[in-house]
Backbone bond lengths (Angstrom), bond angles and torsions (degrees), N, CA, C in turn:
res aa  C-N    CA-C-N  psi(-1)  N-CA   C-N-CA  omega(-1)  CA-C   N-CA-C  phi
1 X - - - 1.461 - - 1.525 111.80 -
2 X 1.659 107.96 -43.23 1.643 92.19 172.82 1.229 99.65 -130.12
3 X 1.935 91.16 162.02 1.654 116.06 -173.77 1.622 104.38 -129.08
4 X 1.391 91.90 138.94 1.825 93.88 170.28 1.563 120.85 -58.23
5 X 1.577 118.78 112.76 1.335 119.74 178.51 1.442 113.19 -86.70
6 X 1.206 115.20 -61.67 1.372 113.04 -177.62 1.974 104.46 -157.50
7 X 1.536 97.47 173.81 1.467 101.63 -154.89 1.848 95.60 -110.81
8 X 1.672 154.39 161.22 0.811 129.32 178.17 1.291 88.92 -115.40
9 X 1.399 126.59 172.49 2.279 127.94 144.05 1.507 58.16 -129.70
10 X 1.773 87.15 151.12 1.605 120.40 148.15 1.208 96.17 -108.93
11 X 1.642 93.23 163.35 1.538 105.84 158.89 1.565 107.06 -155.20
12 X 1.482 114.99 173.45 0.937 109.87 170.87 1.715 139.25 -63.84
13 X 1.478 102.84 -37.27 1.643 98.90 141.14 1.435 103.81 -139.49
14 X 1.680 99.03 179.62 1.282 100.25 -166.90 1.604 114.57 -75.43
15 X 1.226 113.47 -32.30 1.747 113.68 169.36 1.797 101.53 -54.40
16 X 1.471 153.49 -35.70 1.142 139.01 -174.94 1.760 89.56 -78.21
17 X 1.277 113.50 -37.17 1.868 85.74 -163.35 1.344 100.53 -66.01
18 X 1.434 121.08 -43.11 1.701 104.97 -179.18 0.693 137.20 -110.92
19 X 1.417 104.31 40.90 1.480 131.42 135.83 1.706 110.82 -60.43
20 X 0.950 120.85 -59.31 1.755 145.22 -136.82 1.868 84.49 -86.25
21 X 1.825 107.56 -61.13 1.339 110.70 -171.66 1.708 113.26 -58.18
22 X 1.246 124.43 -39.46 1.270 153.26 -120.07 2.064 78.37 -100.62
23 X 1.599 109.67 -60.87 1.382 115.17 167.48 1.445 141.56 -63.18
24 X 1.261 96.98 -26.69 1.082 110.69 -172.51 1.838 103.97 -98.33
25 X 1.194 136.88 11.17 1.054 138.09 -157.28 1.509 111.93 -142.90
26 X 1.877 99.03 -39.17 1.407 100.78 -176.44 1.718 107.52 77.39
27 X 1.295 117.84 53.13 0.877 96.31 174.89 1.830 100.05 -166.87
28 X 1.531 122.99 -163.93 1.850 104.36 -176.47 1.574 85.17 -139.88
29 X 1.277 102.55 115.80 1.415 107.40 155.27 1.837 138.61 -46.75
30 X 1.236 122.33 139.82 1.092 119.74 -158.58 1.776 99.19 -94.90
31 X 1.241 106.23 153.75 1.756 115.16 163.54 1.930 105.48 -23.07
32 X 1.113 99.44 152.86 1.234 104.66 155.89 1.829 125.47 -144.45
33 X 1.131 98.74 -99.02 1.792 102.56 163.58 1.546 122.56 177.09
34 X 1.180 95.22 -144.79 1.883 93.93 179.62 1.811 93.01 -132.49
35 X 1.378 91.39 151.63 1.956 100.18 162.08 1.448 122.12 -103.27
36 X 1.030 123.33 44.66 1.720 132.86 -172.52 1.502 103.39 -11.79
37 X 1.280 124.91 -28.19 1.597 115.06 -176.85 0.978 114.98 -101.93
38 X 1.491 127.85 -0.32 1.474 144.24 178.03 1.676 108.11 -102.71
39 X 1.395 110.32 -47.15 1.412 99.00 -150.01 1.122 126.55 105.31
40 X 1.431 128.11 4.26 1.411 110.42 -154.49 1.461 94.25 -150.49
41 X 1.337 123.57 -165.25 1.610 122.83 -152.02 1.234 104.53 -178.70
42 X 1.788 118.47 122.36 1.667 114.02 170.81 1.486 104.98 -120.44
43 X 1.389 94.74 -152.35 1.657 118.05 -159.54 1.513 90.03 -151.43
44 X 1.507 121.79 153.37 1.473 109.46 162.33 1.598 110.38 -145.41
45 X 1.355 120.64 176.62 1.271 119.03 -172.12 1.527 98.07 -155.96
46 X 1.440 125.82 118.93 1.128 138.77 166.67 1.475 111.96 -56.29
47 X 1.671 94.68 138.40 2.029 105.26 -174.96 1.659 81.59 -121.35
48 X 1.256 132.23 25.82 1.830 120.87 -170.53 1.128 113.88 95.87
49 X 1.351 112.09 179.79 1.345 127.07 -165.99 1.476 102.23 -64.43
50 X 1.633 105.09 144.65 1.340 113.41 -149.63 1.566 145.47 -6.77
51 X 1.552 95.45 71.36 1.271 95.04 178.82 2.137 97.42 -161.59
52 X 1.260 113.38 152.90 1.239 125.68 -156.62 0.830 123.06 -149.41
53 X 1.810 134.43 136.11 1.433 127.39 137.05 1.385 150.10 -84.49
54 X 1.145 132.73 91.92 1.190 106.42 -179.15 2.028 125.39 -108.19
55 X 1.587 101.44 165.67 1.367 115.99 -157.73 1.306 85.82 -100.47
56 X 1.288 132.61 113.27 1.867 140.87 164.72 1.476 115.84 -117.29
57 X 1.332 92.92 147.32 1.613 102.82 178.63 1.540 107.88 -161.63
58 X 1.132 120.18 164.29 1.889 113.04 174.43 1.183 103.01 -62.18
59 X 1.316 106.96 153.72 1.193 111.01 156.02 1.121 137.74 -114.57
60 X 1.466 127.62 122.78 1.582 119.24 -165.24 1.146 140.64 -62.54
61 X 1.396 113.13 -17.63 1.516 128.23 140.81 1.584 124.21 -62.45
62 X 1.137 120.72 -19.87 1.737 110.23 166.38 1.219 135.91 -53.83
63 X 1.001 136.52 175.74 1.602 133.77 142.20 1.070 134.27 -66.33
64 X 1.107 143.08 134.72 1.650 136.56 149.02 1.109 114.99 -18.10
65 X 1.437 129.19 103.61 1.428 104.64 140.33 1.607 167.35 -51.92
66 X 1.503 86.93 0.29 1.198 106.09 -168.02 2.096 119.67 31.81
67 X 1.396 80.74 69.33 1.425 117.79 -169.10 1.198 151.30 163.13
68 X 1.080 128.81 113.26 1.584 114.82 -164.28 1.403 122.39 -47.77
69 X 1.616 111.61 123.96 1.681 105.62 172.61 1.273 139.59 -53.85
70 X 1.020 134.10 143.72 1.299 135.98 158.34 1.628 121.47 -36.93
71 X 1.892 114.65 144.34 1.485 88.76 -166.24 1.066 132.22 75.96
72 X 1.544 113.27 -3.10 1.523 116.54 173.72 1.730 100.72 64.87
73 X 1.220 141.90 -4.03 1.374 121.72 -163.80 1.303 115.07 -57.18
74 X 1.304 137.32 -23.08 1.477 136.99 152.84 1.566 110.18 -8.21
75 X 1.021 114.16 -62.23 1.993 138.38 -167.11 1.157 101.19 -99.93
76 X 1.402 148.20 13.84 1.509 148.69 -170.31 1.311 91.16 -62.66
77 X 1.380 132.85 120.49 1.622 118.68 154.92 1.657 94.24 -140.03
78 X 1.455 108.16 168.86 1.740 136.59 -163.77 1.483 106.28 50.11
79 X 1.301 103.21 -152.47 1.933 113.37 -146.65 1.773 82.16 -75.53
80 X 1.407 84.13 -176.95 1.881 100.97 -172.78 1.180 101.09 -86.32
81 X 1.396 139.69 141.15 1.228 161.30 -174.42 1.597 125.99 -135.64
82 X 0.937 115.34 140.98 1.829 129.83 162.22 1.416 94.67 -47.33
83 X 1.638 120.35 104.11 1.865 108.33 170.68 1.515 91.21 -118.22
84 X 1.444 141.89 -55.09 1.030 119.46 -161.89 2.154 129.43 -115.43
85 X 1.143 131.69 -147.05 1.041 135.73 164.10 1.185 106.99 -160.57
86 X 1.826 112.36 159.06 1.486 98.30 -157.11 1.556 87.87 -136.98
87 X 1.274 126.89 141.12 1.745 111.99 -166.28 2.116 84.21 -125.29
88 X 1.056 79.77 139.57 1.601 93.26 168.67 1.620 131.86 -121.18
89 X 1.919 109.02 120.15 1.352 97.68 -159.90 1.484 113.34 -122.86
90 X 1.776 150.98 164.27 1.598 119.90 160.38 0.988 119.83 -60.20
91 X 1.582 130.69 -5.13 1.381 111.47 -159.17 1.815 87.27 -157.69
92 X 1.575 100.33 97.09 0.874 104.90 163.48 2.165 139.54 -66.75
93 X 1.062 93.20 -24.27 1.340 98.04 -177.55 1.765 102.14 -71.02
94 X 1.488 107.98 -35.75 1.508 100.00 -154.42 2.048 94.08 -104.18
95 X 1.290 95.62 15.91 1.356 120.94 159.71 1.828 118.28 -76.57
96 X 1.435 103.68 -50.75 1.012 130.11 174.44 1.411 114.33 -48.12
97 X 1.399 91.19 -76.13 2.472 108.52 166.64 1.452 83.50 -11.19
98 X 1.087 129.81 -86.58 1.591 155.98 -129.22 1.505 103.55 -65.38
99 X 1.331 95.40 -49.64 1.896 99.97 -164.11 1.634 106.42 -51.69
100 X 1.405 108.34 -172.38 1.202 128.49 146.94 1.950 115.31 -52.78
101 X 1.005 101.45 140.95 1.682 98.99 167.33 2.021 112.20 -75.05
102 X 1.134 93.66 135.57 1.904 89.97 -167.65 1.163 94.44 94.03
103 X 1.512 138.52 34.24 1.799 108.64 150.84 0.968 128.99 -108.60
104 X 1.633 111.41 17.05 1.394 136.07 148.51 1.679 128.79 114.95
105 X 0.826 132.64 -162.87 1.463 130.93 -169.98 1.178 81.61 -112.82
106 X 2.218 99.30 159.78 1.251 122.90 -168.20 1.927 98.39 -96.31
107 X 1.541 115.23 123.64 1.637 116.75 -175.10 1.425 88.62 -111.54
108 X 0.763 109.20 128.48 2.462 122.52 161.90 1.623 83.63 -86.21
109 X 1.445 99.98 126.96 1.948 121.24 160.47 1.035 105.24 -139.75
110 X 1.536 106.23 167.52 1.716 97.66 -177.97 1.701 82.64 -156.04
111 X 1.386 113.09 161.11 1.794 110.89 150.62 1.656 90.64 -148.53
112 X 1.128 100.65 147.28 1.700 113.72 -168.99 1.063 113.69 44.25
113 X 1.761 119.42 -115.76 1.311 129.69 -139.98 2.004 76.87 -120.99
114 X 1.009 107.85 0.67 1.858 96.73 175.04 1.680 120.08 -107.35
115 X 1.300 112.19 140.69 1.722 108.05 -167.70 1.230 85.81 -126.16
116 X 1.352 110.39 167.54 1.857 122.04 162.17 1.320 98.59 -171.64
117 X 0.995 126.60 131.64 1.842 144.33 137.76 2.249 94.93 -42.45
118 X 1.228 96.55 141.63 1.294 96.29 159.13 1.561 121.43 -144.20
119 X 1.145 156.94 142.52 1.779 149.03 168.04 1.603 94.03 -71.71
120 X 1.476 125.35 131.40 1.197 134.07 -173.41 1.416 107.32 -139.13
121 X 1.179 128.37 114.80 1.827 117.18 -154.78 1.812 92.54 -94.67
122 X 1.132 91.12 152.34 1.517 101.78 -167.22 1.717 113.75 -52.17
123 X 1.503 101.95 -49.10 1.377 126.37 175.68 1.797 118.46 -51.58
124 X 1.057 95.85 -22.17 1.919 126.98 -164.05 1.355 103.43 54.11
125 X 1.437 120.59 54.82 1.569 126.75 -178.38 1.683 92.54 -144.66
126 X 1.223 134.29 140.04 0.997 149.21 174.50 1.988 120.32 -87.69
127 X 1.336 133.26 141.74 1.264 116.13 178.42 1.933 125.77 -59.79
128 X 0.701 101.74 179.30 1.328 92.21 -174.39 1.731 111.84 90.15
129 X 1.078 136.42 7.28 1.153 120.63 -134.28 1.155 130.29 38.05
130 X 1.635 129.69 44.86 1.512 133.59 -166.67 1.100 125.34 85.76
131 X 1.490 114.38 -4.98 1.745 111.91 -156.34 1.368 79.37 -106.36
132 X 1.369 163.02 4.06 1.587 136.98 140.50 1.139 106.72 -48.09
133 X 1.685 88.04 155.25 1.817 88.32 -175.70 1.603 97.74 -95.00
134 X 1.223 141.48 166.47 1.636 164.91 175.69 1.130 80.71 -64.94
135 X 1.385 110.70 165.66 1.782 116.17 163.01 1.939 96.89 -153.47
136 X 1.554 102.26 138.11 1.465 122.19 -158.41 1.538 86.81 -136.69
137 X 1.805 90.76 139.07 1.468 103.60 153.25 1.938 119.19 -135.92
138 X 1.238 109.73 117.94 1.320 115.41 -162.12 1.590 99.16 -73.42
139 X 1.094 118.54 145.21 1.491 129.45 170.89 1.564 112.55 -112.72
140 X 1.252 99.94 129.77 1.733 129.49 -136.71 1.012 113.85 32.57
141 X 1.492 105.54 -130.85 1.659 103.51 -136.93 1.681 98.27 -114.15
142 X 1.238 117.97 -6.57 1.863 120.32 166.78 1.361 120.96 -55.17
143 X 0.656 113.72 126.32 2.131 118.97 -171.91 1.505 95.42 -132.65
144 X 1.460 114.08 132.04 1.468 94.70 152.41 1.449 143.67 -79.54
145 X 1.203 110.37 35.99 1.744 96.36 -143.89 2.011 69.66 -130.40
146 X 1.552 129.49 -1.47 1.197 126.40 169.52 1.405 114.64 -109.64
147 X 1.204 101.05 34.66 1.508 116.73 174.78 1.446 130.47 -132.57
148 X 1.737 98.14 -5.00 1.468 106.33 -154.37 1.996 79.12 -113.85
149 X 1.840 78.34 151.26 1.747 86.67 178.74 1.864 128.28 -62.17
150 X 0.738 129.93 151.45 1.403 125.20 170.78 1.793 104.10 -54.37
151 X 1.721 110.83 128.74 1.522 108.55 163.78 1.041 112.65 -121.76
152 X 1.303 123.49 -11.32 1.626 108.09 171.55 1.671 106.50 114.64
153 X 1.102 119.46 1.85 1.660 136.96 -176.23 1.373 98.23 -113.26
154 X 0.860 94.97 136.07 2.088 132.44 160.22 1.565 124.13 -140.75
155 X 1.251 99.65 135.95 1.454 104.15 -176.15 1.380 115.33 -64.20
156 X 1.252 145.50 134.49 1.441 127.89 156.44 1.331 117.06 -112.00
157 X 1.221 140.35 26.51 0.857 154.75 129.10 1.527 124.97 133.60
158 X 1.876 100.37 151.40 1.061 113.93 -164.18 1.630 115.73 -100.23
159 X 1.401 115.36 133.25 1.406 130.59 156.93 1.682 134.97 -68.10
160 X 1.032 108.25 111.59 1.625 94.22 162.60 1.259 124.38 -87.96
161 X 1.282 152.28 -154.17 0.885 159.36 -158.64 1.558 130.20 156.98
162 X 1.252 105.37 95.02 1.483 103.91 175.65 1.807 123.24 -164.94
163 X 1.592 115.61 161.49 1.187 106.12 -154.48 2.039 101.55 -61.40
164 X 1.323 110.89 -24.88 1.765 126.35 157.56 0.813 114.29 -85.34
165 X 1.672 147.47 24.89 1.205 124.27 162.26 1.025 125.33 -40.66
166 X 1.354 146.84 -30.79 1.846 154.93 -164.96 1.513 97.05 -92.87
167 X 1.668 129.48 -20.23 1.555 96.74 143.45 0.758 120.62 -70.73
168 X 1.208 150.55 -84.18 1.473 159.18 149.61 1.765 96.62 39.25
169 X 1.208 98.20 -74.34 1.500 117.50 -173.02 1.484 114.91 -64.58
170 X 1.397 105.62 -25.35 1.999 102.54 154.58 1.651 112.42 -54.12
171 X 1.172 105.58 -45.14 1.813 103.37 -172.13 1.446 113.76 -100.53
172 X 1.076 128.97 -6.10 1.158 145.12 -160.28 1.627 115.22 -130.15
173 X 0.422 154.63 5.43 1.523 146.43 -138.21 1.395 96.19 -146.12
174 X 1.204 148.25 27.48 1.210 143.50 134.26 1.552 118.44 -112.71
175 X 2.024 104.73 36.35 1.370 108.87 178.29 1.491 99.82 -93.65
176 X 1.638 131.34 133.29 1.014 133.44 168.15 1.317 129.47 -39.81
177 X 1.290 146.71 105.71 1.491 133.49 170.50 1.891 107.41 107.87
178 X 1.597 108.90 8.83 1.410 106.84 -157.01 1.899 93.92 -120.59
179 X 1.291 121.96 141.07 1.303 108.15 155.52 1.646 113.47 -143.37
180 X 1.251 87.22 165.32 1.882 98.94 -178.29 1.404 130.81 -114.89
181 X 1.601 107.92 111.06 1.579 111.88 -163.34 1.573 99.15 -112.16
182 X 1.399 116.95 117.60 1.550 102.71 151.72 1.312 147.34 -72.93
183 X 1.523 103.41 121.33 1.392 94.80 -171.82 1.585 101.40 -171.34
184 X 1.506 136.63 -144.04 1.075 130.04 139.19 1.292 157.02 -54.60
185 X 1.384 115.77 102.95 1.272 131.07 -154.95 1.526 124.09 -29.21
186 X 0.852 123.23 124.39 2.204 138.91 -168.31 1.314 110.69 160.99
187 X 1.507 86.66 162.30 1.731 111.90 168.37 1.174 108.32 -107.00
188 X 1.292 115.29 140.17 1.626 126.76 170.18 1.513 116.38 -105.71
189 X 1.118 138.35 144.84 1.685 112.88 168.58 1.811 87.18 -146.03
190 X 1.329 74.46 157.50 1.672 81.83 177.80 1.675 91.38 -150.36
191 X 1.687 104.93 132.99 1.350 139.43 -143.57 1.693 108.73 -126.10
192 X 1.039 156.65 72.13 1.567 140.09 148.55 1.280 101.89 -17.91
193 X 1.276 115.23 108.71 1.785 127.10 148.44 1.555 134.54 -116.11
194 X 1.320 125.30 175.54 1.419 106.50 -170.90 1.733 93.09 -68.79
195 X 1.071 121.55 -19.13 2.118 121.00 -163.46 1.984 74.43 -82.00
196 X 1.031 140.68 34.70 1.730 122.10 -171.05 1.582 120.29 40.89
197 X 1.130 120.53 -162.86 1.502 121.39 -178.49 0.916 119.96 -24.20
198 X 1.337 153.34 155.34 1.396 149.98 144.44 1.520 101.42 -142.25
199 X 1.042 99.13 140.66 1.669 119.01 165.72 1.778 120.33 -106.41
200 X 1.222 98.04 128.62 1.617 107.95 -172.33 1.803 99.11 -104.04
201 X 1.088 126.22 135.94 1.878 113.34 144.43 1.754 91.43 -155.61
């Protein structure tokens, strides 16, 4: 039912995250956009066929949402970091059944020619202390991650981390490329780049 869509770092703005990604990767982030219903604004960088990173943060030119953001970025504080994971399913509602309780209400967004349903937790903090992944369902067949240039990065895989990781891993744990360690709460990712290995958390 779910597949890894894309990976987030926040930061405090978006020029420090890709800054941070941009070095640490060896590589130049591609365009991204704005979230008019969020507030907020990324950058992205292709890991292959459907699958993605992007660098988000508010943006100070947005609007209020009159609502807490997604990602917690409300509370974003220090350097840019690996905060979330983003699982992608057809059927978001019965995606939902499944999740954690708190992974949020279903929002319809769109910017241009791209739509998605998304679960958005009321709090804009996810269970787990954050370490659930979001869950998105794209409407048709536009993805961004088949738009963005080839850089030479692939994920090899991502860690969770938490003192529940082995729930997590009841509902989760038949996501491709994902694993679950208990312990102290983070994401780990580890990336093939042209700089070789890199490790993100």
């Amino acid at each position: 039912m779910f597949e890894l869509d894309h990976l987030a770092v926040s930061a405090a703005s978006l020029a420090d995250g890709v800054a941070f990604v941009e070095a640490a990767l060896g590589v130049t982030l591609a365009p991204g956009g704005v979230h008019e219903a969020m507030g907020t604004h990324n950058r992205l960088l292709s890991l292959g066929p459907g699958l993605y990173l992007e660098v988000i943060a508010v943006d100070p030119a947005g609007r209020d949402p009159g609502r807490p953001r997604w990602f917690d970025l409300d509370r974003f504080e220090g350097p840019p970091r690996l905060t979330n994971w983003i699982l992608r399913c057809d059927d978001l509602a019965a995606g939902l059944a499944r999740a954690p309780r708190g992974t949020g209400e279903i929002m319809a967004l769109r910017r241009g020619d791209l739509a998605w349903r998304m679960a958005v937790p009321a709090r804009g903090v996810l269970p787990f202390d954050d370490l659930a992944p979001a869950l998105i369902q794209w409407e048709g067949a536009a993805h961004p991650a088949a738009r963005l240039p080839e850089a030479g990065c692939r994920l090899e895989g991502l860690e969770v981390r938490h003192p529940r990781a082995s729930a997590l891993a009841e509902v989760f744990g038949d996501v491709a490329g994902v694993s679950f360690t208990d312990g102290p709460a983070g994401l780990r990712a580890r990336f093939a780049t042209p700089k070789g290995r890199v490790v993100l958390d």
